[in-house]
PLY file of the C-alpha trace (Angstrom):
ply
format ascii 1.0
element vertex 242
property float x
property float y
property float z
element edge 241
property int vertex1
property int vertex2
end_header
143.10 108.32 79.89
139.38 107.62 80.73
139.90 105.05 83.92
137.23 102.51 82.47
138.92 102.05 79.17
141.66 99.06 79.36
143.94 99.47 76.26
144.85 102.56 74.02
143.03 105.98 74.75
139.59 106.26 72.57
141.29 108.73 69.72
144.12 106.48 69.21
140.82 103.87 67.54
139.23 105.11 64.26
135.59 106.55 63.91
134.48 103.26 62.65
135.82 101.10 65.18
134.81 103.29 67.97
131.20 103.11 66.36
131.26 99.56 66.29
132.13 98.70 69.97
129.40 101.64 71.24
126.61 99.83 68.96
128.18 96.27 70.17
127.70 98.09 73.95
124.21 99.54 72.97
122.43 96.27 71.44
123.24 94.31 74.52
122.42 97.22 77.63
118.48 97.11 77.68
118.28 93.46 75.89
119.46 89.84 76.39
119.30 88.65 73.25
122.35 88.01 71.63
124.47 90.54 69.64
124.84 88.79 66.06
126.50 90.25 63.07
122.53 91.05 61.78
121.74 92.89 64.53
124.53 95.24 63.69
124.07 95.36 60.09
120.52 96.46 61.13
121.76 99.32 63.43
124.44 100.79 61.25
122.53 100.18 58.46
125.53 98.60 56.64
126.09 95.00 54.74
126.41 91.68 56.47
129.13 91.33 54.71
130.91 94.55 55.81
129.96 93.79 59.77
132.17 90.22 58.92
134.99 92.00 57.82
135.05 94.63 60.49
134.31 92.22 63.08
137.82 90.21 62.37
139.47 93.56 62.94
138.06 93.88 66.24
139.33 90.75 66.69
142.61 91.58 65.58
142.54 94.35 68.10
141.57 92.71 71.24
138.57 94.49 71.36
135.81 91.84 70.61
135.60 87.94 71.04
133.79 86.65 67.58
133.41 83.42 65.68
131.44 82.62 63.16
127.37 81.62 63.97
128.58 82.70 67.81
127.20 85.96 69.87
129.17 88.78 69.77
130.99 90.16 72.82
133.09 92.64 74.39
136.44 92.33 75.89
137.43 94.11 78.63
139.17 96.58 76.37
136.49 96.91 73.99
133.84 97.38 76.97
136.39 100.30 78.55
136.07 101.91 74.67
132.37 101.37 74.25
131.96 102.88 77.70
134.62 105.85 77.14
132.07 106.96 73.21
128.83 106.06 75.45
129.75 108.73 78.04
130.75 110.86 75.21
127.80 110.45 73.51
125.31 110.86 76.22
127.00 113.51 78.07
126.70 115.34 74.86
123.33 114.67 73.92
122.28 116.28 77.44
124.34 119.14 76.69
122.15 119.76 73.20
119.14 119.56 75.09
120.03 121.43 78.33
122.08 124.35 77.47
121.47 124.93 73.57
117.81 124.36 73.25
117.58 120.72 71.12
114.95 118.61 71.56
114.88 114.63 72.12
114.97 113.59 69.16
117.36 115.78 67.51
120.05 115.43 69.98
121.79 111.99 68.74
122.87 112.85 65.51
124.46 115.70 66.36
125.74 113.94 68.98
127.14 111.05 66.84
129.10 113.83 64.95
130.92 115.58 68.18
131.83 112.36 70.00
134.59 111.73 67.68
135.90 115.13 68.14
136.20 115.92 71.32
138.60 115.04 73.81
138.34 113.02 77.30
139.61 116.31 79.33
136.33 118.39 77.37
134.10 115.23 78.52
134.98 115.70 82.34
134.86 119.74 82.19
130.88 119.37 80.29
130.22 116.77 83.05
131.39 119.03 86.21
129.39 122.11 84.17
126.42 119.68 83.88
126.87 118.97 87.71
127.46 115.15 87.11
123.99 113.94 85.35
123.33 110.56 86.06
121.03 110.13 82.99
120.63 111.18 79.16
117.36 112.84 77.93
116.54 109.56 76.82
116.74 108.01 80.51
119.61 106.19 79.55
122.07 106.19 82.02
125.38 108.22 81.25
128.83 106.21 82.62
131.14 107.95 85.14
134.61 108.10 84.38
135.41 105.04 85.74
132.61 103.24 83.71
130.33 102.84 86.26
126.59 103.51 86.03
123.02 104.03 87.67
120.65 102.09 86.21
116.63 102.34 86.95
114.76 99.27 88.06
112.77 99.26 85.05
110.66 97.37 82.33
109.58 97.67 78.88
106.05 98.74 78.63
105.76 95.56 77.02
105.89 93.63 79.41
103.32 95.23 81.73
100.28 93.93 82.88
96.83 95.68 82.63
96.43 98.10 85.49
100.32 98.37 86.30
100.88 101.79 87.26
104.35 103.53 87.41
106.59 106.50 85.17
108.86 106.42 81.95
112.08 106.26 82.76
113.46 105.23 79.68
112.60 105.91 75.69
114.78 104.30 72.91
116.31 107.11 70.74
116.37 104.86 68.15
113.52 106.00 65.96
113.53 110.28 66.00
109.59 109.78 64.84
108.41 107.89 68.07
110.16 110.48 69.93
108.60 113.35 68.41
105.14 111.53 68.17
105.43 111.57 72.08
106.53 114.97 72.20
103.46 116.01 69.96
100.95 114.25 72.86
102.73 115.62 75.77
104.58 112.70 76.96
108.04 112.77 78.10
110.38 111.42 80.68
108.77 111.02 84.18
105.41 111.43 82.77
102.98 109.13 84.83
101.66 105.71 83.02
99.17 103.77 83.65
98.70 100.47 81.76
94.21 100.28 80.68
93.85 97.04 78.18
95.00 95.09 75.98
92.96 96.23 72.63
91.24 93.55 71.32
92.82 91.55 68.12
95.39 94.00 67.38
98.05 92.92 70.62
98.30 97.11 71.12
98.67 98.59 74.62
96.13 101.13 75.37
98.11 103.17 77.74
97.27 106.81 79.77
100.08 109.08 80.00
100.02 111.96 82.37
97.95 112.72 85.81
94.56 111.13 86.61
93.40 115.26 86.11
94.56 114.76 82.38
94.92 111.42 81.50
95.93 110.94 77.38
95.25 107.64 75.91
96.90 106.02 73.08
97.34 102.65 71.46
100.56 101.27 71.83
101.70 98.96 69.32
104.64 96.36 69.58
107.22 99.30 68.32
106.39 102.08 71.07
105.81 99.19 74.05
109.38 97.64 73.15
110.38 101.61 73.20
109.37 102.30 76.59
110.21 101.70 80.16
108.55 101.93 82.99
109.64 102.40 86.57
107.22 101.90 89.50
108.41 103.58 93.10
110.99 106.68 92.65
111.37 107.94 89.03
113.97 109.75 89.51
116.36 109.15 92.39
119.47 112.08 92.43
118.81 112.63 88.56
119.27 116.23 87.12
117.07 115.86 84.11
113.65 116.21 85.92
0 1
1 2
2 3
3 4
4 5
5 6
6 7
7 8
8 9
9 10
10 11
11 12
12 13
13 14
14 15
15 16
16 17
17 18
18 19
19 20
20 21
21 22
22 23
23 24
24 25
25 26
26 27
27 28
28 29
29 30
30 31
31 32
32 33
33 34
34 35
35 36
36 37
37 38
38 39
39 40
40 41
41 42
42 43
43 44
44 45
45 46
46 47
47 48
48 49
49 50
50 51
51 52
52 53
53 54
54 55
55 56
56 57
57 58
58 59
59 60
60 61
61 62
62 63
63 64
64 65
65 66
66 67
67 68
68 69
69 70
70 71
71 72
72 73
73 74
74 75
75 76
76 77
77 78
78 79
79 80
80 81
81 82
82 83
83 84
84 85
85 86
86 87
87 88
88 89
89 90
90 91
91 92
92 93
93 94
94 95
95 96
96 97
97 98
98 99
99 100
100 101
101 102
102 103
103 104
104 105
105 106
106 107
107 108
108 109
109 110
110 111
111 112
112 113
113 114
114 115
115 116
116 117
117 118
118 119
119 120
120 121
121 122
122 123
123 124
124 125
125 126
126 127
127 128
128 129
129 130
130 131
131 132
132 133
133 134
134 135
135 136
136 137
137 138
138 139
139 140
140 141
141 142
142 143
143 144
144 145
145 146
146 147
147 148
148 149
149 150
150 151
151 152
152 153
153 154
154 155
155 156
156 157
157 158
158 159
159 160
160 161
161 162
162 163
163 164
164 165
165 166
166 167
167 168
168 169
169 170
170 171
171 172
172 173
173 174
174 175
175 176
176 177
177 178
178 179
179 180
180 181
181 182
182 183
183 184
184 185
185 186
186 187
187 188
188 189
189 190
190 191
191 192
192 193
193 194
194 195
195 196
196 197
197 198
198 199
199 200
200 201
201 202
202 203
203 204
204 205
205 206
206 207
207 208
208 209
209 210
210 211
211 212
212 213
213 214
214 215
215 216
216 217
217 218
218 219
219 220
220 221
221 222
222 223
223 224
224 225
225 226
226 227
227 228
228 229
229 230
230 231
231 232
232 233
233 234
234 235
235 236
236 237
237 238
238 239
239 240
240 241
């Protein structure tokens, strides 16, 4: 049994339910806004109405706290699951792109598929045979086996001030077109970034990616600056994906 998860082992949980307490884990890692039953909807792309009804079965299970117009949250056994499909998922994901070829933003469907197949004792052998990554291809950070992480000091790009200089350290897998829109300008994790303006009356970012030598500029707009996060000193302290 995966030493973060506090209850039953992750197979002994339907597919649904272990989706459910990784997006529960997901919505709330990079953001502090609260995890509401929308939110969800929005992410699985399901009905209000069905998010209700699996939410009381969380409940049920010990593996949320819920009530009605009230945040959603975690217990400690639903954390230890979320955390035991997060490792999964992310140890996976740097598999696809490491050792069979996948690119960024093909890597967390396929992903989303093998999590629910594979077993804990597969998850620790691809992590030795990855030599222990500490992030995803995404930058997002992948949970030891006893749940605990390395996150990077980081913020969204966002939230940046003109002339802030630092790297991305982070991308949101969340939309497969951003990801291959940065791919297609030669941006991708560690890439220098360097924040230029504020464009006039449109609220974008103009932003250069890359080395003074070959600086490319693009407009940001609210989507990709929420996307992105920046890291000023070290980009990437004891990580493997470099």
């Amino acid at each position: 049994m995966n030493a973060s998860h506090e209850g039953p082992p992750a197979d002994s949980h339907s597919t649904s339910v272990q989706d459910y307490v990784k997006v529960i884990y997901g919505l709330a890692e990079w953001h502090a806004a609260p995890v509401t039953p929308a939110r969800i909807a929005k992410r699985l792309n399901v009905a209000n109405s069905s998010v209700t009804g699996m939410l009381a079965k969380l409940v049920r299970q010990g593996l949320v706290e819920y009530t009605p117009y009230s945040p959603v949250q975690l217990t400690p056994a639903g954390r230890g699951l979320a955390l035991t499909m997060v490792r999964r998922h992310r140890l996976l994901e740097t598999f696809l792109c490491q050792e069979l070829g996948y690119d960024w933003d093909e890597v967390h469907i396929e992903a989303e598929l093998l999590e629910h197949t594979v077993s804990d004792r597969f998850i620790e052998q691809l992590d030795l045979r990855l030599e222990r990554p500490l992030r995803d291809p995404h930058g997002d950070p992948i949970p030891a086996e006893d749940g605990t992480m390395v996150f990077p000091e980081a913020r969204p790009l966002s939230e940046l001030d003109d002339g802030h200089a630092g790297h991305l350290v982070r991308v949101s897998d969340e939309n497969p077109d951003l990801l291959r829109h940065l791919t297609a300008e030669g941006v991708s994790l560690y890439t220098p970034v360097t924040v230029l303006e504020r464009v006039p009356f449109s609220g974008a970012l103009r932003v250069g990616f890359g080395p003074e030598t070959s600086v490319t500029v693009l407009d940001a707009g609210n989507e990709m600056a929420q996307a992105l996060w920046v890291h000023s000193p070290d980009p990437h302290p004891g990580c493997s994906l470099v």
